[in-house]
VOVEX-154225 format. One record per residue (C-alpha): residue in three letters; x, y, z; residue number from 1. Coordinates in nm, 4 decimals. Example, Ala and Ser with C-alpha at 12.3 -4.5 7.8 and 13.67 -1.06 7.14 Angstrom:
BEGIN
<atom><rest>ala</rest><X>1.2300</X><Y>-0.4500</Y><Z>0.7800</Z><nr>1</nr></atom>
<atom><rest>ser</rest><X>1.3670</X><Y>-0.1060</Y><Z>0.7140</Z><nr>2</nr></atom>
% end
This chain:
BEGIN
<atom><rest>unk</rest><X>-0.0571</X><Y>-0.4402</Y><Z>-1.4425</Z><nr>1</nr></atom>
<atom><rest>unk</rest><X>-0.4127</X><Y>-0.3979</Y><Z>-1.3117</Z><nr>2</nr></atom>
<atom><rest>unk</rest><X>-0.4666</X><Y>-0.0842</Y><Z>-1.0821</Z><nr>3</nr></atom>
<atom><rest>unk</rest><X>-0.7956</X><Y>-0.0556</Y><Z>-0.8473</Z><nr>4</nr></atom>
<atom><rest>unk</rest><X>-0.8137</X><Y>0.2896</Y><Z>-0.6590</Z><nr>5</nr></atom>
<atom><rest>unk</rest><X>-1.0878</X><Y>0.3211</Y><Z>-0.3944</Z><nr>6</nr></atom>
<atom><rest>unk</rest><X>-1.3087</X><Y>0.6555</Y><Z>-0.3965</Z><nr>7</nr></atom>
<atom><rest>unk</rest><X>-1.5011</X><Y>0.7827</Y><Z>-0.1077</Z><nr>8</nr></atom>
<atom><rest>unk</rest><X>-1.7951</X><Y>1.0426</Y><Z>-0.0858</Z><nr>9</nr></atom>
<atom><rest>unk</rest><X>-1.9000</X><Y>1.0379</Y><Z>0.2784</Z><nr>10</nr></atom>
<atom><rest>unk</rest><X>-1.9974</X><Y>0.7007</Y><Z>0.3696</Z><nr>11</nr></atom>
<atom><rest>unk</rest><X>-1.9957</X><Y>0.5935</Y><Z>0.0429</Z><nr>12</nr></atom>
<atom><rest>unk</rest><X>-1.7125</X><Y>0.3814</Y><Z>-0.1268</Z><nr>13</nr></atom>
<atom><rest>unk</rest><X>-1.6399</X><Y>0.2227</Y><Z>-0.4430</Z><nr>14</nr></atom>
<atom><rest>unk</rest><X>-1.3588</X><Y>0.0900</Y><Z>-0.6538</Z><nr>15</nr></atom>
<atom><rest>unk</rest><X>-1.2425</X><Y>0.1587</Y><Z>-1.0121</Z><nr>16</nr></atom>
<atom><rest>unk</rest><X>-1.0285</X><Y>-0.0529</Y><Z>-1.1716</Z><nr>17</nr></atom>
<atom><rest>unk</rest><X>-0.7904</X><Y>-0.0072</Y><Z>-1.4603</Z><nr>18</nr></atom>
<atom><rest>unk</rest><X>-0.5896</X><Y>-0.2977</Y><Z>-1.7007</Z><nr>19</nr></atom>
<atom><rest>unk</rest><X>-0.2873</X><Y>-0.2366</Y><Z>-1.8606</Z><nr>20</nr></atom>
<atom><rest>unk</rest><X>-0.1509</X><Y>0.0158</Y><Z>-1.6552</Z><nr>21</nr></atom>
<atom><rest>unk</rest><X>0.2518</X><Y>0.1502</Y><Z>-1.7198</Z><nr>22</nr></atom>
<atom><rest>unk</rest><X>0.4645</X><Y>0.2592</Y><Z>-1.4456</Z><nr>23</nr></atom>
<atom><rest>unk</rest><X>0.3995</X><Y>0.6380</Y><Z>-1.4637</Z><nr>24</nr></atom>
<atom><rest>unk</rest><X>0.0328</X><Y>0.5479</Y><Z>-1.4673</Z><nr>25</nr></atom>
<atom><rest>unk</rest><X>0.0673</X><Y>0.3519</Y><Z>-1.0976</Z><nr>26</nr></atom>
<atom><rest>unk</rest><X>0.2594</X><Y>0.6439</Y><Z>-0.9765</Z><nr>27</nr></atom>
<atom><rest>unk</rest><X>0.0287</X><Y>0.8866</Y><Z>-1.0278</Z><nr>28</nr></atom>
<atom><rest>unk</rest><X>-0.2375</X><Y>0.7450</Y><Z>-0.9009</Z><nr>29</nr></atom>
<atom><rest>unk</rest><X>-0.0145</X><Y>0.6672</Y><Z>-0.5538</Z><nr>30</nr></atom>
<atom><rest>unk</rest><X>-0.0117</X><Y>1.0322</Y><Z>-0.5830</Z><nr>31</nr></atom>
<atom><rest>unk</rest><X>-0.3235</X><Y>1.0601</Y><Z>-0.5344</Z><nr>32</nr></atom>
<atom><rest>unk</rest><X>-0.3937</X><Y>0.8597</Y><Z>-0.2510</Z><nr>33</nr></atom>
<atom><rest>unk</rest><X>-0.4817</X><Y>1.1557</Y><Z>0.0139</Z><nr>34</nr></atom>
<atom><rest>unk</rest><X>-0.5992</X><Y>0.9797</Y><Z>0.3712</Z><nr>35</nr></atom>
<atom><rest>unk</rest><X>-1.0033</X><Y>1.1484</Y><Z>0.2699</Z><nr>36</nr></atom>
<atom><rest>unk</rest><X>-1.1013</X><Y>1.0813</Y><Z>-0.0803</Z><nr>37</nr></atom>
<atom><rest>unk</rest><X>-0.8777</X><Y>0.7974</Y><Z>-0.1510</Z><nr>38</nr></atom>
<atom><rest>unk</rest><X>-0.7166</X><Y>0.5657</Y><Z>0.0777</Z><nr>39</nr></atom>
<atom><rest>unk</rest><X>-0.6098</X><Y>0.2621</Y><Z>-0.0837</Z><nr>40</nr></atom>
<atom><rest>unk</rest><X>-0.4500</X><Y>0.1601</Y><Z>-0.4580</Z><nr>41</nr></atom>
<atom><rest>unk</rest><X>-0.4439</X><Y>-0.2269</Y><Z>-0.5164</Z><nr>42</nr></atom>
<atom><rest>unk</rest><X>-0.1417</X><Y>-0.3622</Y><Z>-0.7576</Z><nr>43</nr></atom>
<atom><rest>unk</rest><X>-0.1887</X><Y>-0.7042</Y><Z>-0.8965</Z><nr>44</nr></atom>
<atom><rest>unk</rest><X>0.0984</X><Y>-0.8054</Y><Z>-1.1726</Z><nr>45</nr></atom>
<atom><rest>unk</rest><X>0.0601</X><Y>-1.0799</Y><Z>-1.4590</Z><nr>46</nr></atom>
<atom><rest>unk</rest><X>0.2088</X><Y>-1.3266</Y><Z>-1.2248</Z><nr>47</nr></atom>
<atom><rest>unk</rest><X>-0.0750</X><Y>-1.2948</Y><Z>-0.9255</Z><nr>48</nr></atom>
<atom><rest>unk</rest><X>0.1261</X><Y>-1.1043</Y><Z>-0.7039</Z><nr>49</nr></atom>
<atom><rest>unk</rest><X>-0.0308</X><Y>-0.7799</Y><Z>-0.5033</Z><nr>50</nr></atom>
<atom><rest>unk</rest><X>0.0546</X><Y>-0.4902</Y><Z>-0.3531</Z><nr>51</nr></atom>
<atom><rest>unk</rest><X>-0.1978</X><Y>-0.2882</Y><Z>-0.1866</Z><nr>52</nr></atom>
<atom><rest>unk</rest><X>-0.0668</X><Y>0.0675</Y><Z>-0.0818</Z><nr>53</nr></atom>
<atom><rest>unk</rest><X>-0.3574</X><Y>0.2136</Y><Z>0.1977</Z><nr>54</nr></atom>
<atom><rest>unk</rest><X>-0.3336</X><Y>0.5475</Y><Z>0.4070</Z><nr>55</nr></atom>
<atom><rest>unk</rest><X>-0.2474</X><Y>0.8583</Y><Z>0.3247</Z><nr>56</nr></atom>
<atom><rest>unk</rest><X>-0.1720</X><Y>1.1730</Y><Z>0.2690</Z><nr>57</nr></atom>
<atom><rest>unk</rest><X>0.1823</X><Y>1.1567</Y><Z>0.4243</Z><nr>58</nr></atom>
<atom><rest>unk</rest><X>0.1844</X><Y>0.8099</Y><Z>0.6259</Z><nr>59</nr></atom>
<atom><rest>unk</rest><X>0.1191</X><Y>0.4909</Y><Z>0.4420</Z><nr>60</nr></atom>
<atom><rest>unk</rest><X>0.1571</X><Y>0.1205</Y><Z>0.4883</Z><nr>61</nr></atom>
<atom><rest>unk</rest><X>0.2414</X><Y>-0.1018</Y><Z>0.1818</Z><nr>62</nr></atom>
<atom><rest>unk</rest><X>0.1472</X><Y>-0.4700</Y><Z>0.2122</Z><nr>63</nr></atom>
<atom><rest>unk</rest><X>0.3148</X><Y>-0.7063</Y><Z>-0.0416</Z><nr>64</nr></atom>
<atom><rest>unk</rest><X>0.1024</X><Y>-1.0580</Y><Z>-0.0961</Z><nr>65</nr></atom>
<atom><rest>unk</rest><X>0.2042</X><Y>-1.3348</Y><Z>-0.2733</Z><nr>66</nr></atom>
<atom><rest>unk</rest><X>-0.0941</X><Y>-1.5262</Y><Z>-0.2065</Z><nr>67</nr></atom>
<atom><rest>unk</rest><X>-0.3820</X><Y>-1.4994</Y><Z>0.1003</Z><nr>68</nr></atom>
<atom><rest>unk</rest><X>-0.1453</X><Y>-1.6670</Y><Z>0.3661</Z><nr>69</nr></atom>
<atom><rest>unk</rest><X>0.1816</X><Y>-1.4682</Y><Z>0.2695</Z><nr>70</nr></atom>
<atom><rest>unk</rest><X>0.1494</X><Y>-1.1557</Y><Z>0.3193</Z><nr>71</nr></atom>
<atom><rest>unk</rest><X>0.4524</X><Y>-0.8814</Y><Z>0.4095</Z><nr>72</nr></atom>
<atom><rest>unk</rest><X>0.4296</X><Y>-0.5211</Y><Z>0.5227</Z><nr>73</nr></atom>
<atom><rest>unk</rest><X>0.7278</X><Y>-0.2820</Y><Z>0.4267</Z><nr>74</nr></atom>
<atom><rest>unk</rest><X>0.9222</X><Y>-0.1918</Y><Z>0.7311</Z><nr>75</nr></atom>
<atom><rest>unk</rest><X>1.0194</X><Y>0.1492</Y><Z>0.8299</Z><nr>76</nr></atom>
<atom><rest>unk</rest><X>1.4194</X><Y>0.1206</Y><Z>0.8365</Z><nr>77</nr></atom>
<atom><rest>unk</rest><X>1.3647</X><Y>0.4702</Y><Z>1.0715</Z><nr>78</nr></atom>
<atom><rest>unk</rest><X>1.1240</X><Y>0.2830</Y><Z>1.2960</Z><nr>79</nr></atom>
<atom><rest>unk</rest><X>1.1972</X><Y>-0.0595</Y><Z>1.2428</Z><nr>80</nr></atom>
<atom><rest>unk</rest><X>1.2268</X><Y>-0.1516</Y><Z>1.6428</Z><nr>81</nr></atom>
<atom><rest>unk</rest><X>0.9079</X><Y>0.0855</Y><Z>1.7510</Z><nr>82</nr></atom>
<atom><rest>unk</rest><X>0.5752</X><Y>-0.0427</Y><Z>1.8536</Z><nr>83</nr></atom>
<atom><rest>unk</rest><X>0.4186</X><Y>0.3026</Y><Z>1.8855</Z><nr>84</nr></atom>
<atom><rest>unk</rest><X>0.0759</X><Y>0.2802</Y><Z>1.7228</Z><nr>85</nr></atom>
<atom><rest>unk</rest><X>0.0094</X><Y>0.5469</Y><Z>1.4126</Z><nr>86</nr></atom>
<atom><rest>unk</rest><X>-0.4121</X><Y>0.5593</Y><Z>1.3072</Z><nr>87</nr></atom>
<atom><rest>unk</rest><X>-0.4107</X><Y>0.5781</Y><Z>0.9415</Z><nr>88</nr></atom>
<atom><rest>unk</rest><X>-0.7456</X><Y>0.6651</Y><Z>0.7767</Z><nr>89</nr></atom>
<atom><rest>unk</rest><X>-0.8368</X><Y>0.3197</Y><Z>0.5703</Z><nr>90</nr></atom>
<atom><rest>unk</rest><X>-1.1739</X><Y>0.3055</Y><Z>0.3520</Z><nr>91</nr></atom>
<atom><rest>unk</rest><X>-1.3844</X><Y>0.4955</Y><Z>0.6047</Z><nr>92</nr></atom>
<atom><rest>unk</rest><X>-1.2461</X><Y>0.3642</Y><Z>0.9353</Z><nr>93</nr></atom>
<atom><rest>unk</rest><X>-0.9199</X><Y>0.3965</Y><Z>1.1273</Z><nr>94</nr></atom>
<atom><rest>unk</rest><X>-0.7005</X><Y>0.1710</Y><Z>1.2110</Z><nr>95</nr></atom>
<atom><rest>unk</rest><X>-0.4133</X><Y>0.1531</Y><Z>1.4002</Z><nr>96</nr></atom>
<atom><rest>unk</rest><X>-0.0356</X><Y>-0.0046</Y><Z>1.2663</Z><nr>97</nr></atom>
<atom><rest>unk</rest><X>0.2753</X><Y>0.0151</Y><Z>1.4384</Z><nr>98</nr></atom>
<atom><rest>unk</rest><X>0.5416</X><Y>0.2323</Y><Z>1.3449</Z><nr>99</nr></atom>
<atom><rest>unk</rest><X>0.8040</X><Y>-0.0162</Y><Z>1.2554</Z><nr>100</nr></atom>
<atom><rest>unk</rest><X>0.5636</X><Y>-0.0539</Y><Z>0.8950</Z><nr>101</nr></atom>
<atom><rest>unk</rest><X>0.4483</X><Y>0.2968</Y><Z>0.8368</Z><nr>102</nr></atom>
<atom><rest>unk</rest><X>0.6324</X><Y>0.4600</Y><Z>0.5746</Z><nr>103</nr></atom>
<atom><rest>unk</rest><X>0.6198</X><Y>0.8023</Y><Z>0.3830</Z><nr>104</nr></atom>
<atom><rest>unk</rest><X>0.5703</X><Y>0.8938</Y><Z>0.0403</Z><nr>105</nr></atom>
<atom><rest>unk</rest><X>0.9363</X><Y>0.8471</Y><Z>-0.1276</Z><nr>106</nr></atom>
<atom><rest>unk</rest><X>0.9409</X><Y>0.4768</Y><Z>0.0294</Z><nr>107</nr></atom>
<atom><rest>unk</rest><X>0.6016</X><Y>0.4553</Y><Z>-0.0890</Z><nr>108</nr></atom>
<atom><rest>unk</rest><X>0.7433</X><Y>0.5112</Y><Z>-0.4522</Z><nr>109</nr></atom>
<atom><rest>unk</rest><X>1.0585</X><Y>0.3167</Y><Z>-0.4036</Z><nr>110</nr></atom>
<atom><rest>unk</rest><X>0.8849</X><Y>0.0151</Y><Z>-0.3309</Z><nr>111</nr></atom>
<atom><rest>unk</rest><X>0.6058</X><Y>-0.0001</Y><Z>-0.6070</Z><nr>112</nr></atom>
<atom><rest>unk</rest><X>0.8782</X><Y>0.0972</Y><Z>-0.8430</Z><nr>113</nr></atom>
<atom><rest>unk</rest><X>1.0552</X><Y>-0.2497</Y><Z>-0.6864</Z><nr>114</nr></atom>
<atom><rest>unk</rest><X>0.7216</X><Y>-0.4269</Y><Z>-0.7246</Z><nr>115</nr></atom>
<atom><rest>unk</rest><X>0.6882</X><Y>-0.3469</Y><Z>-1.1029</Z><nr>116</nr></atom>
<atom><rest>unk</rest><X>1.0202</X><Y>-0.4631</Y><Z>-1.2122</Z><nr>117</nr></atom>
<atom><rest>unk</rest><X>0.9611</X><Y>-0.7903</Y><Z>-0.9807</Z><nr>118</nr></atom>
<atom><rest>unk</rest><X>1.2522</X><Y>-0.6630</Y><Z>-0.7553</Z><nr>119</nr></atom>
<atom><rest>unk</rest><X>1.0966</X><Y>-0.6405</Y><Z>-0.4461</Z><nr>120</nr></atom>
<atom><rest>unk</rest><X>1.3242</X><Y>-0.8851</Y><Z>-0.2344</Z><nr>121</nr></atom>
<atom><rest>unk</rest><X>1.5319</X><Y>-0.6290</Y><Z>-0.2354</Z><nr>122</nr></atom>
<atom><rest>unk</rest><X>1.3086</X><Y>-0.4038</Y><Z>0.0015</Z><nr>123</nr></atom>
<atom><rest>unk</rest><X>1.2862</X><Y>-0.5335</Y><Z>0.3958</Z><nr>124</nr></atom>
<atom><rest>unk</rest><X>0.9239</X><Y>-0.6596</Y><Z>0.4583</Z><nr>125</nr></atom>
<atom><rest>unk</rest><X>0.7725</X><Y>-0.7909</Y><Z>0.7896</Z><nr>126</nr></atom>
<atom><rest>unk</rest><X>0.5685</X><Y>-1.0126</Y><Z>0.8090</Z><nr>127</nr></atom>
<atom><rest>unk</rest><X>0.1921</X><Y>-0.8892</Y><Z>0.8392</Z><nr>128</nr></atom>
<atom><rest>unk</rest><X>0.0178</X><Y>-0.9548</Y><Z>1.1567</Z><nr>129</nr></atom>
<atom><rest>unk</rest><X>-0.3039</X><Y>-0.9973</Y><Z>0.9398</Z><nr>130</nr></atom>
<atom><rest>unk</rest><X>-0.1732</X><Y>-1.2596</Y><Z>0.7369</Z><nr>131</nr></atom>
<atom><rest>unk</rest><X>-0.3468</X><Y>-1.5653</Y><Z>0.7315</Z><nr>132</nr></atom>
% end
């Protein structure tokens, strides 16, 4: 599993990347995603497949990409009908997503844990308004 975590110092932002990464390493660093200093973990498996988990440090939106045209954001089963725009705090700007695919923390977990053991068609995605 290869792991890139984004760091920001004021207007300053860079990536660091790590191979070969186990499940309790991708946790913790989704614990550390904190909506200032880092905003966004990127997942990529052996098989191509991403997940990029961006916001932060209790709402979060988890996008699921099987290639650049097929991408899927986790839905909110809470929220899954509202429209009601939430501004999460993504690499320096703010953008706004609608409720029905902003998640917290534990759904945030649940669904990389899916990812890792390739069972993610279990999860209910929607899909992304900035796919291709």
């Amino acid at each position: 599993m290869k792991l890139s975590i984004d760091n920001r110092k004021k207007n300053l932002v860079s990536d660091t990347e790590y191979l070969n990464c186990n499940e309790e390493m991708v946790i913790n660093y989704i614990l550390k995603i904190d909506g200032k200093g880092h905003t966004r973990v990127s997942l990529e498996r052996d098989d191509k497949y991403r997940m990029h988990i961006m916001g932060g440090p209790d709402h979060f939106i988890v996008i699921y990409a099987q290639d650049q045209q097929s991408c899927w954001a986790l839905i909110n089963k809470e929220n899954s009908d509202s429209d009601e725009p939430i501004e999460l705090f993504i690499r320096g700007t703010y953008i706004s997503f609608s409720k029905s695919i902003v998640v917290g923390q534990v759904n945030v977990i649940d669904s990389v844990i899916a990812f890792l053991r390739k069972d993610e068609e279990t999860l209910k995605w929607k899909r992304s308004l900035r796919s291709g």
